[in-house]
C-alpha positions in Angstrom: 87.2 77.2 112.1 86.0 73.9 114.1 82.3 74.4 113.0 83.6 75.1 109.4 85.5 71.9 108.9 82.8 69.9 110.3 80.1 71.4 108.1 82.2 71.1 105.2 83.2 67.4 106.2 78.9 66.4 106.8 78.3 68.1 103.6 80.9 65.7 101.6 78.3 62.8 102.4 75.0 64.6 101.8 75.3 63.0 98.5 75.7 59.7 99.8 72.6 59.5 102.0 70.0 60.2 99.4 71.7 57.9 97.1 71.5 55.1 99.7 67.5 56.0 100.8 66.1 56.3 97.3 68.2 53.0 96.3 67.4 50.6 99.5 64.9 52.9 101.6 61.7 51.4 99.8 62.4 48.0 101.4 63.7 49.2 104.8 61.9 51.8 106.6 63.6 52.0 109.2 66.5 53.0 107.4 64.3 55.2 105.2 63.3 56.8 108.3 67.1 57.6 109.9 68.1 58.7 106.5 65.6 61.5 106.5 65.9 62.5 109.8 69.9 62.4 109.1 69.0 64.8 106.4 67.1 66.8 108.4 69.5 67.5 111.2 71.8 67.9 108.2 69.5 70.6 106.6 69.1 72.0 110.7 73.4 72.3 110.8 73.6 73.8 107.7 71.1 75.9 108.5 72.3 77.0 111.5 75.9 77.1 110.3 75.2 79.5 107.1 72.8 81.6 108.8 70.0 80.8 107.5 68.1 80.1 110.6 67.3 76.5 112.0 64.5 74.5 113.9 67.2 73.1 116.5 70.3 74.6 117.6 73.8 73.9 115.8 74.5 71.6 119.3 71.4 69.7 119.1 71.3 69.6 115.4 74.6 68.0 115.8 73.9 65.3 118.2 71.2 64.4 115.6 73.1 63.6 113.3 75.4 61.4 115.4 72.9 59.4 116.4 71.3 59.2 113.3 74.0 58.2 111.1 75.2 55.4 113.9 71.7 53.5 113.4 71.8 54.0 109.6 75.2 52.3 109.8 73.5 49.8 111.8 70.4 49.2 110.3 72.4 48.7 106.5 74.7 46.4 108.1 71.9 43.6 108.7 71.5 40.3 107.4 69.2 40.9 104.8 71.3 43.2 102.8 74.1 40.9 103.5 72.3 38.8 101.5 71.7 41.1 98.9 75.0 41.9 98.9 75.9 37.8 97.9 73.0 36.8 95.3 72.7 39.2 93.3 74.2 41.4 90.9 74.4 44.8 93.2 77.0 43.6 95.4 79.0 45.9 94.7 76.9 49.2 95.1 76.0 47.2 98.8 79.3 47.6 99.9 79.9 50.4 98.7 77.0 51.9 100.4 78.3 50.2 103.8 81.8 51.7 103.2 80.6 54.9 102.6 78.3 54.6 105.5 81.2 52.9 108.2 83.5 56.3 106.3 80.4 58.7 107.7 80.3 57.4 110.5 84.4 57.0 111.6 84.0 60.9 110.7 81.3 61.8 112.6 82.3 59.6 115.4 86.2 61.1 114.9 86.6 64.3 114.1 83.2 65.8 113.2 82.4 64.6 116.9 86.0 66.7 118.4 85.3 69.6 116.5 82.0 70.3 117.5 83.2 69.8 121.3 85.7 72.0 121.0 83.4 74.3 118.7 81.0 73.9 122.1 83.8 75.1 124.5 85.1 78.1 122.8 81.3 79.5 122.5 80.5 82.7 124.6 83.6 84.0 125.5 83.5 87.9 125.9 85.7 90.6 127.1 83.5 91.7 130.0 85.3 89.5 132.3 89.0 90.7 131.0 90.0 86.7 131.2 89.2 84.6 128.6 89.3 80.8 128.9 91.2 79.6 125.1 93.1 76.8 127.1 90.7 74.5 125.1 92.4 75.8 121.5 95.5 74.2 122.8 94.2 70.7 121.6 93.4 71.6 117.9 96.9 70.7 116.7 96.1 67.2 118.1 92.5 67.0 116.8 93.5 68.4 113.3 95.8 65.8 113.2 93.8 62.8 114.0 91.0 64.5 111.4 93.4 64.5 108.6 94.7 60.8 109.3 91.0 60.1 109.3 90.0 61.4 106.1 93.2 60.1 104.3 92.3 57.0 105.4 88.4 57.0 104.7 89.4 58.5 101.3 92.2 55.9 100.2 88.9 53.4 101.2 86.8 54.9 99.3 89.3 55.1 96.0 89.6 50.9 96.5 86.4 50.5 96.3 84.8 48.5 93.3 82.6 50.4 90.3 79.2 49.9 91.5 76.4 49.2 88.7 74.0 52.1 90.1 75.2 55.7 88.7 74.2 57.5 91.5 76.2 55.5 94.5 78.8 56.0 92.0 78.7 59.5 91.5 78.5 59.5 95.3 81.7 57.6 95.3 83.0 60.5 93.4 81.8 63.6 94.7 82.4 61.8 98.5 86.4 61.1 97.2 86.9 64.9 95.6 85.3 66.7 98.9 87.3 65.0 101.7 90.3 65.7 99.3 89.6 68.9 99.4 89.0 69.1 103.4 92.4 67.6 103.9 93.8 70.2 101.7 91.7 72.8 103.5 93.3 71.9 107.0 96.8 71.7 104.8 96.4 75.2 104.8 96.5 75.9 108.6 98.4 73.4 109.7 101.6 75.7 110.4 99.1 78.2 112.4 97.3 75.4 114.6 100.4 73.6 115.6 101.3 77.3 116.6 98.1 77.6 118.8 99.9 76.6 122.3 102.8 78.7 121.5 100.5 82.1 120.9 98.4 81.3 123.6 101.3 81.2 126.2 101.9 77.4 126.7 105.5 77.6 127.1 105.4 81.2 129.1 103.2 84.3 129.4 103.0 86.4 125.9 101.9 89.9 125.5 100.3 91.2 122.3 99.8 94.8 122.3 96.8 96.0 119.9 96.6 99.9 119.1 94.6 101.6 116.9 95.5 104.7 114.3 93.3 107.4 113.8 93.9 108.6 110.2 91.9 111.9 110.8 95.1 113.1 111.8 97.4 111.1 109.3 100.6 109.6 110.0 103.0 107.7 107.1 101.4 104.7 108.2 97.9 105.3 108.4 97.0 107.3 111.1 98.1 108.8 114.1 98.3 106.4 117.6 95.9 106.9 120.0 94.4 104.4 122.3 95.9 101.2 122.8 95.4 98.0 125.2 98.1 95.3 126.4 96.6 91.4 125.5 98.6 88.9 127.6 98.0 84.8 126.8 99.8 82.2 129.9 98.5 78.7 129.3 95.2 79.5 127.7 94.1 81.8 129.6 94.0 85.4 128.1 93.7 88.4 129.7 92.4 91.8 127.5 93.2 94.9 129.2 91.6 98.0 128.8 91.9 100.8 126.5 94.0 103.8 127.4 95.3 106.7 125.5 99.0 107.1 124.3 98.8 110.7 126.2 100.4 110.1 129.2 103.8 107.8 127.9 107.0 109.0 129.2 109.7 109.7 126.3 112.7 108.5 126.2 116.2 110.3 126.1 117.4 108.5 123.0 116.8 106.6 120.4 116.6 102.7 121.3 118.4 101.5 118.5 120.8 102.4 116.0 118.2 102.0 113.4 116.0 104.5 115.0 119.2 107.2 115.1 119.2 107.0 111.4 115.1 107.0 110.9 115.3 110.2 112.9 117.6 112.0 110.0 114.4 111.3 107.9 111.8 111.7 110.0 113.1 113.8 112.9 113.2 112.6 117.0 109.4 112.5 117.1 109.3 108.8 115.1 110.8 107.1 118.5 110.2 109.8 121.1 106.5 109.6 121.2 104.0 106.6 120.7 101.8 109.1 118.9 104.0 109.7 115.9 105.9 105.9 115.4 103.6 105.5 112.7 105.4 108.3 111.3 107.6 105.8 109.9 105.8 104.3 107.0 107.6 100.6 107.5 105.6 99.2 109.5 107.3 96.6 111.2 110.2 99.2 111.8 106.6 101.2 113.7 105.8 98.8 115.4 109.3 98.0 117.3 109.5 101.2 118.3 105.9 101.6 119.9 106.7 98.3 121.9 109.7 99.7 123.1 107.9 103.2 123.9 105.6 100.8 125.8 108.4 99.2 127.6 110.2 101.8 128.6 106.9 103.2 130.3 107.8 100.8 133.9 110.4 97.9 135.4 107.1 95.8 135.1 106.7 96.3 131.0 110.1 95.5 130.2 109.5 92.3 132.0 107.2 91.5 129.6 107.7 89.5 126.2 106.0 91.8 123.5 104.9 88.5 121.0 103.7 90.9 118.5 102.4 94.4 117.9 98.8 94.9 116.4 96.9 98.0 114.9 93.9 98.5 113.3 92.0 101.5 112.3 88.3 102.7 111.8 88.0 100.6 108.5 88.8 97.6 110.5 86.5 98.4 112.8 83.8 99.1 110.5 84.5 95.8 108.6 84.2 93.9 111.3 80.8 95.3 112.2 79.4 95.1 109.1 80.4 91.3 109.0 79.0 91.1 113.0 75.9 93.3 113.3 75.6 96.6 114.8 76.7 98.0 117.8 75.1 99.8 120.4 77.0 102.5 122.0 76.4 103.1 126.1 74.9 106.6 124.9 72.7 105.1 122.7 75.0 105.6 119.0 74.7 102.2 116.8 77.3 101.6 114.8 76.8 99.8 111.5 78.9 99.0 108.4 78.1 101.8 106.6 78.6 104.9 109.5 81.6 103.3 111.6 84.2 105.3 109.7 83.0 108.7 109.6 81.8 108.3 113.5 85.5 108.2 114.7 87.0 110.4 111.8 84.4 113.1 111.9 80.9 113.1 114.0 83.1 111.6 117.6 84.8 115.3 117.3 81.4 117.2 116.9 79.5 115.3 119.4 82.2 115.3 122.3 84.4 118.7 121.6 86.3 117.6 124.9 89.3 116.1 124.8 88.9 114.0 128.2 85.4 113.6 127.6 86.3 112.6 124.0 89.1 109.9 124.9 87.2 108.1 128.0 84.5 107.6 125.3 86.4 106.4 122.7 88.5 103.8 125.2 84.5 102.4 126.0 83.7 102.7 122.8 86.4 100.4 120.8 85.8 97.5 123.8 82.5 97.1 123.7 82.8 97.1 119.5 85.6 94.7 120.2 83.5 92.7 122.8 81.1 92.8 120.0 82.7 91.4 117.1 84.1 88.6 119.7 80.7 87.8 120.9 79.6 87.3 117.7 82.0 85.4 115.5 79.6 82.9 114.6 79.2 80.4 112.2 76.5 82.2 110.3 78.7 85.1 109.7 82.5 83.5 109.5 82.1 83.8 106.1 81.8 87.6 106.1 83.7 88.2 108.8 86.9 86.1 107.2 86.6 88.2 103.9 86.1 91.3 106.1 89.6 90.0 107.7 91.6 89.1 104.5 90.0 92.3 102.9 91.3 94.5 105.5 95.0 92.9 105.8 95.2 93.3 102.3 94.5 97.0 102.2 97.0 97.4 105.6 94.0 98.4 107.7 95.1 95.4 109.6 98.7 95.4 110.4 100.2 92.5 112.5 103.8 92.4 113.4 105.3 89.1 115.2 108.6 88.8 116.9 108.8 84.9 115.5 108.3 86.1 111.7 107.7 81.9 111.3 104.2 82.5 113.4 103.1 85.8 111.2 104.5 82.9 108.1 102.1 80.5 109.6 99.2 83.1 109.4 99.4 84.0 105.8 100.0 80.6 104.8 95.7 79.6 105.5 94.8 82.3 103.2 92.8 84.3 105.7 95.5 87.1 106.2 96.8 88.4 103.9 100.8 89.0 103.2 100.1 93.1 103.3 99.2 92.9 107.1 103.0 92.9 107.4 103.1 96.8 106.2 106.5 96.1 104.7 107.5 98.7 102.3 107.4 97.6 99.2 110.8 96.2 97.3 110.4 94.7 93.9 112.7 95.9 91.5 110.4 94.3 88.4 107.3 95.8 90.1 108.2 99.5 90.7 106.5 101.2 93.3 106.5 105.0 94.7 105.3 106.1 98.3 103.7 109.0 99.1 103.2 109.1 102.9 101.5 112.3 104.5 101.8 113.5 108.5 99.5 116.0 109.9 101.8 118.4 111.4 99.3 120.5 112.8 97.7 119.1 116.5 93.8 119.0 114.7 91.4 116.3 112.8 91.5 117.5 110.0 92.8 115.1 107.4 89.0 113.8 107.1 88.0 116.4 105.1 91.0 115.8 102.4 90.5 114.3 98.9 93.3 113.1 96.6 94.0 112.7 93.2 96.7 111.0 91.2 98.1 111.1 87.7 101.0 109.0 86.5 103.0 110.4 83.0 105.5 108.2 81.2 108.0 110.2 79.8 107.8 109.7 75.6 111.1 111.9 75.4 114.0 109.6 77.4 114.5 111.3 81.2 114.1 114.8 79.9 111.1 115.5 81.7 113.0 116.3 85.2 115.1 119.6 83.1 112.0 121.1 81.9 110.5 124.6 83.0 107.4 122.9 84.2 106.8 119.4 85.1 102.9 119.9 85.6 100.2 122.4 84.3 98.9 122.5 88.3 102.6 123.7 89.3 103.9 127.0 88.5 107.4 127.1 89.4 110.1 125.6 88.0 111.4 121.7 89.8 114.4 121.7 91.9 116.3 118.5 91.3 117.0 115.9 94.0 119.0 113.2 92.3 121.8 112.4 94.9 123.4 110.1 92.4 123.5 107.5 94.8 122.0 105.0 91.9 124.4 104.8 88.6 122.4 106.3 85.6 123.3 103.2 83.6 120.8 101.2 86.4 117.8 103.6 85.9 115.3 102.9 83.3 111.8 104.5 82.6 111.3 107.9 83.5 107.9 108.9 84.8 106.0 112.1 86.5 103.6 111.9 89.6 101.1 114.3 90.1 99.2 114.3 93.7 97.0 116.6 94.3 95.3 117.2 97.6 92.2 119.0 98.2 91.0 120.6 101.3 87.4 120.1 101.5 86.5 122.2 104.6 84.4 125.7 103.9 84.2 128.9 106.0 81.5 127.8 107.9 82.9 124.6 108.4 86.3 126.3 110.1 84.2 128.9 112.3 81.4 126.5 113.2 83.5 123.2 113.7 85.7 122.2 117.3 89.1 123.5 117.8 89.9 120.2 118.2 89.1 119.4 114.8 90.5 122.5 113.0 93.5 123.5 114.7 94.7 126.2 116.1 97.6 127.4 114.5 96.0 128.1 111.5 92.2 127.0 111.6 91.2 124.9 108.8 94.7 124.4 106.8 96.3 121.2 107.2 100.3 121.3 107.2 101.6 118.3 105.4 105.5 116.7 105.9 105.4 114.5 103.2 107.8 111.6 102.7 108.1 110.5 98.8 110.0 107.6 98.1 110.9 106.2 95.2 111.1 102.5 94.3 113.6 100.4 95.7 117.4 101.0 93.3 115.2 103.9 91.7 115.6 107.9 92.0 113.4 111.2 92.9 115.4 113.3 90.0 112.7 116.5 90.4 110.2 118.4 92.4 107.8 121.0 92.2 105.2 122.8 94.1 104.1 126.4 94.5 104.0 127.0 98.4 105.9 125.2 100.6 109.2 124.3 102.4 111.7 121.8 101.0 113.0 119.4 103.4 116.1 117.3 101.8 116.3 113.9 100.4 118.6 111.3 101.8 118.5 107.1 100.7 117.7 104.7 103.3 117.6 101.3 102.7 117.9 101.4 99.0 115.2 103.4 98.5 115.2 107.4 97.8 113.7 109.6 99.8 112.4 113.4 99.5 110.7 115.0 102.0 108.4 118.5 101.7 106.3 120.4 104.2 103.1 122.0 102.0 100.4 123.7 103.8 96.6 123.2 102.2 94.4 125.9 103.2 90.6 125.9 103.7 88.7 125.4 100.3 92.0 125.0 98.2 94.0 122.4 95.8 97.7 122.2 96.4 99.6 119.8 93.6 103.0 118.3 94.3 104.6 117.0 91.0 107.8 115.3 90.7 109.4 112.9 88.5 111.2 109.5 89.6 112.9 106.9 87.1 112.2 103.4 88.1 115.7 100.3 88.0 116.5 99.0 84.7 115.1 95.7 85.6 111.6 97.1 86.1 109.2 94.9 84.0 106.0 96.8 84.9 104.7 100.5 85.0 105.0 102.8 87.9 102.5 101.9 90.8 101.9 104.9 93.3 101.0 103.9 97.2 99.6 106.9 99.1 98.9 106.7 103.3 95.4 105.8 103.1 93.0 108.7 103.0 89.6 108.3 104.7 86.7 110.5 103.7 83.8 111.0 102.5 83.9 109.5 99.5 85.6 106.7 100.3 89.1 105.1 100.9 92.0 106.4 98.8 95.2 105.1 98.5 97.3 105.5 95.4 96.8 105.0 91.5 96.0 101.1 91.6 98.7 100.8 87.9 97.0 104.1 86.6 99.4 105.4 83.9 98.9 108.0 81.1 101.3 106.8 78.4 101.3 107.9 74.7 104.4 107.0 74.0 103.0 103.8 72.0 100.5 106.3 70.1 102.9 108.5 69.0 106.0 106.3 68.1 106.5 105.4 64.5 108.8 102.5 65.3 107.9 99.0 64.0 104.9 97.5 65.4 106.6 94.6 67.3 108.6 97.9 69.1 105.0 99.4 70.0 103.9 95.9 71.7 106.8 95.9 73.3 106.0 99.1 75.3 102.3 98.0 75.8 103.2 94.9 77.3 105.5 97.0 79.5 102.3 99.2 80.7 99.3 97.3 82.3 97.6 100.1 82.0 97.3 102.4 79.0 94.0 104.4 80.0 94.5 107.7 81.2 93.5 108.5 84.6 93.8 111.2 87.1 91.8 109.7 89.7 93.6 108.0 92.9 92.3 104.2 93.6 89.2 104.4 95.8 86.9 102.5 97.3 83.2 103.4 96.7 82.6 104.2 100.2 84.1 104.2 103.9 82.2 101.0 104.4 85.2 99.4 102.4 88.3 98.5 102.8 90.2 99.9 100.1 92.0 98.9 97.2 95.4 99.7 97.6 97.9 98.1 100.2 101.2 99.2 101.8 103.3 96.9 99.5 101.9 96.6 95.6 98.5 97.4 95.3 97.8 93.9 94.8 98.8 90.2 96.7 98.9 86.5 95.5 96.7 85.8 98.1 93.7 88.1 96.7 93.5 85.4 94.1 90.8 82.5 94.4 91.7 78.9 94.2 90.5 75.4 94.7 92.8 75.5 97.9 91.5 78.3 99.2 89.5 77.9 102.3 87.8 81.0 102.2 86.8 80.8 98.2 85.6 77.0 99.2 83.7 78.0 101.5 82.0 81.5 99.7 81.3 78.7 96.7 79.7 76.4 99.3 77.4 79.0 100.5 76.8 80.6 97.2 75.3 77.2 95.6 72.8 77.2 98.7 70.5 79.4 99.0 68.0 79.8 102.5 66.6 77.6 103.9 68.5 74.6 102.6 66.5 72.1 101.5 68.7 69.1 101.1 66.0 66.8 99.1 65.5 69.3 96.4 68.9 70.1 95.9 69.7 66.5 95.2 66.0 65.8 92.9 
């Protein structure tokens, strides 16, 4: 962030410096020459900064342009342009040139100068060490402070100055005034977060951040199921990154540790706070990740000592963002790791290649640090673009989940437009924006759930809420539905009726369950994954029906406000199983059924529910008044009919769903946003930058 807001601030004034050589450099070569070689160590830091590849390093390229823009200030504060200045009619494009100079230079002086220190002394850090020196991060709050009092200031300058007679030092003027405004608004944005900095880092007392990751080849509600995790501890700066280490070996606990988890285990049975492995179970996240910080705890006197700040998981597509925006990664065996082959290494090649189970979990504990030592090792300025997409991409598809005790830090983070709101994993709860869960948990000890495909269709009902009493609610279902309706919600607060239809699709052949690991296809029942599914209906809405031709119904119970059903279907080697059921959204819903599934990795690519998918013919077929038929419409953002679940076109991405909507205010561009700003800046250059033809 340092490098970026120093970059962005020397670009506001790469207008100004041409303006001033071509206008005054004829007569002053002196000044000629430290305007071109400030635009050369310019060109050199953006260069370096974008990736583009420099002469001169982003240190050196940086001192340049200190010094540079110090004896350009110098040189056009002289006599002779003093006199210019008085006798004749450019007066006012001299100072003006002098004000924008003395602004450069009380910014590069100020906080272009901080920045880049602090840039300098957070460089190389790695995990090989375990200790990580961050103590220095515990200034920013003071040095973005200064750097926006700075830029006010130089901008409310620049704003008095007078019209100047030559277009360009007024355009200059201009484009100068816009661009620190939108710096200032830039480090609006993470204000919150960097005045947190000392607080996250341990400051005021020793923090512990425990990050885990899921492994959705065998699935859990909230992605995947737990397997390795590492304890993170920050005391004044200094951070400390543990190892990796399997959830195996956790002791379990006699009871539940709250009277929240009692009632979760009614839904979900003992096994969502008995064992690490299976919190995820739970498809609220934050609710997940309490219970795993207790689980880790409860492990020893010394772990209950500790304050658990916040709980983080990832999963394989965060991984393999993060290496595509980093580079590869080597393995110790030799495996590289790209952004194209990260996923299906740990969902499906890991198990082929090491068949052992310790064998299998000491290499994956090696494997995620040194992809973790990785992506911290390189965090650079010539990929922070990429790698902060690959960030705000990944929280918004809840590949990323972050849960903070202080819920004013995890505030703070959202707030810069880097993370997105989804990282929270809260279930979703907008009455006007219905949305259904269905969350799936491998019940059989196996990896199989990589070779699982879904599908989706969403029906409106055309007939009132007479779908749920039919024979058949789907042509993929042969036996009658059951009904589930609890009447917990009052009929006369239900609106829309609609019927889900999610098919799952087992993928493995024969071959594949003869020839493939134990490991990988279970033993039970080689090859067939068994299901508990956990649908949910949207918040002050109602499961009424459902249907499915093998399998064991498991009750429905409301937690919450929101409706749940749960079913245990088995989907055998080479088969399709379809679970259909019908759920009527709250009368105050203003928009169609959205369906969120548990993120499905495979090979084609990341699923995760019907993205506003609706089949809906009700318009079609009405012969109401056409004001009534736009009406509907307007009700229904989507009127195509699809049967295909929201994907993305391959592993490599992060999805398109999330845990909450299927969408996020945040996923929208802006002028404010930092990110956007800085994707625009980068997009209008193009390597090498060549500062002199840009600007004729």
């Amino acid at each position: 962030m340092p490098k970026r807001v120093a970059l962005s601030v020397v670009m506001v004034f790469l207008g100004f410096i041409l303006a001033i050589a071509g206008v005054y450099g004829v007569s002053a070569l002196k000044m000629y020459h430290e305007a071109n070689r400030m635009m050369t160590a310019a060109e050199n830091l953006a260069n370096a900064a974008l990736g583009c590849g420099s002469k001169k390093s982003l240190s050196d390229s940086a001192d340049d342009l200190v010094d540079s823009s110090r004896k350009l200030n110098d040189e056009l504060n002289k006599p002779q342009w003093t006199f210019i200045r008085d006798h004749t009619a450019y007066g006012n494009d001299i100072t003006a040139a002098r004000t924008m100079l003395q602004s450069m230079n009380n910014l590069v002086d100020g906080p272009f100068t901080d920045m880049m220190n602090l840039s300098k002394s957070l460089s190389g850090f790695s995990m090989q060490d375990k200790t990580v020196d961050l103590s220095a991060l515990s200034t920013m709050p003071k040095i973005v402070h200064q750097a926006r009092a700075d830029i006010q200031q130089e901008t409310k300058t620049l704003k008095a100055l007078k019209q100047p007679k030559i277009h360009q030092v007024a355009s200059a003027i201009d484009a100068g005034t816009n661009g620190l405004e939108a710096v200032d608004n830039m480090l609006d944005s993470y204000d919150e977060l960097v005045n947190l900095f000392p607080e996250l880092l341990g400051e005021n007392g020793e923090r512990t951040y425990l990050v885990a990751v899921q492994n959705p080849a065998e699935i859990r509600s909230a992605g995947g199921m737990v397997g390795t995790y590492t304890a993170v501890t920050a005391n004044k700066g200094m951070v400390t990154i543990g190892d990796f280490d399997t959830t195996g070996g956790f002791q379990n606990p006699p009871k539940a540790f709250d009277d929240q988890g009692v009632e979760e285990a009614q839904l979900y049975g003992m096994q969502v706070w008995n064992w690490p492995q299976t919190t995820t179970v739970n498809p609220n996240y934050p609710r997940a990740a309490v219970t795993f910080k207790n689980l880790w705890q409860y492990q020893d006197a010394k772990n209950k000592k500790q304050n658990v700040a916040g709980v983080i998981m990832v999963d394989p597509v965060f991984l393999q963002s993060m290496v595509g925006a980093t580079g590869d990664v080597t393995l110790e065996d030799g495996k590289v790791l790209t952004g194209e082959n990260t996923v299906r290494f740990f969902e499906k090649d890991l198990y082929i290649e090491h068949p052992k189970f310790n064998d299998q979990n000491a290499y994956v504990s090696k494997a995620a640090k040194l992809v973790m030592n990785h992506i911290l090792q390189n965090a650079k300025p010539s990929n922070l673009s990429s790698l902060l997409k690959a960030l705000r991409d990944t929280t918004s598809s809840s590949h990323l989940k972050i849960w903070m005790q202080k819920q004013d830090e995890f505030d703070a983070m959202v707030q810069t437009g880097l993370i997105n709101e989804n990282a929270a994993g809260e279930l979703p709860g907008d009455e006007t924006t219905p949305v259904s869960g269905v969350y799936l948990n491998e019940t059989q000890a196996s990896k199989l759930d990589w070779y699982m495909q879904s599908e989706i269709k969403v029906t409106r009902s055309c007939d009132g809420t007479e779908a749920a009493s039919k024979d058949r609610i789907s042509d993929k279902v042969d036996y009658a539905p059951r009904s589930t309706a609890i009447g917990a919600i009052s009929t006369s607060d239900l609106g829309d009726e609609y019927t889900v239809e999610f098919t799952m699709k087992n993928t493995l052949t024969a071959k594949q369950v003869k020839d493939l690991p134990k490991f990988v296809t279970g033993k039970d029942d080689p090859g067939t994954m068994s299901y508990r599914m956990f649908i949910m209906a949207p918040t002050n809405g109602e499961i009424t029906s459902i249907a499915f031709n093998h399998g064991e119904y498991g009750g429905s119970m409301m937690m919450n406000k929101r409706h749940f059903v749960s079913v245990k279907i088995p989907v055998e080697a080479g088969k399709s199983v379809t679970v259909a059921y019908t759920v009527r959204v709250p009368k105050t819903a203003t928009k169609a059924l959205d369906i969120v599934n548990t993120p499905i990795a495979n090979e084609k690519g990341i699923q995760t529910g019907s993205n506003g998918a609706v089949t809906d013919n009700c318009a079609a077929s009405s012969t109401d008044t056409q004001q009534s038929q736009d009406q509907t419409q307007s009700a229904t953002p989507s009127q195509s009919s699809s049967s295909a679940s929201s994907s993305s076109s391959s592993p490599a991405s992060s999805g398109t769903g999330s845990s909450k909507s299927g969408s996020s205010k945040s996923d929208s561009s802006s002028d404010s946003d930092p990110l956007s700003s800085l994707k625009s800046l980068k997009d209008n250059l193009s390597c090498p930058v060549d500062i002199r033809k840009m600007m004729g």
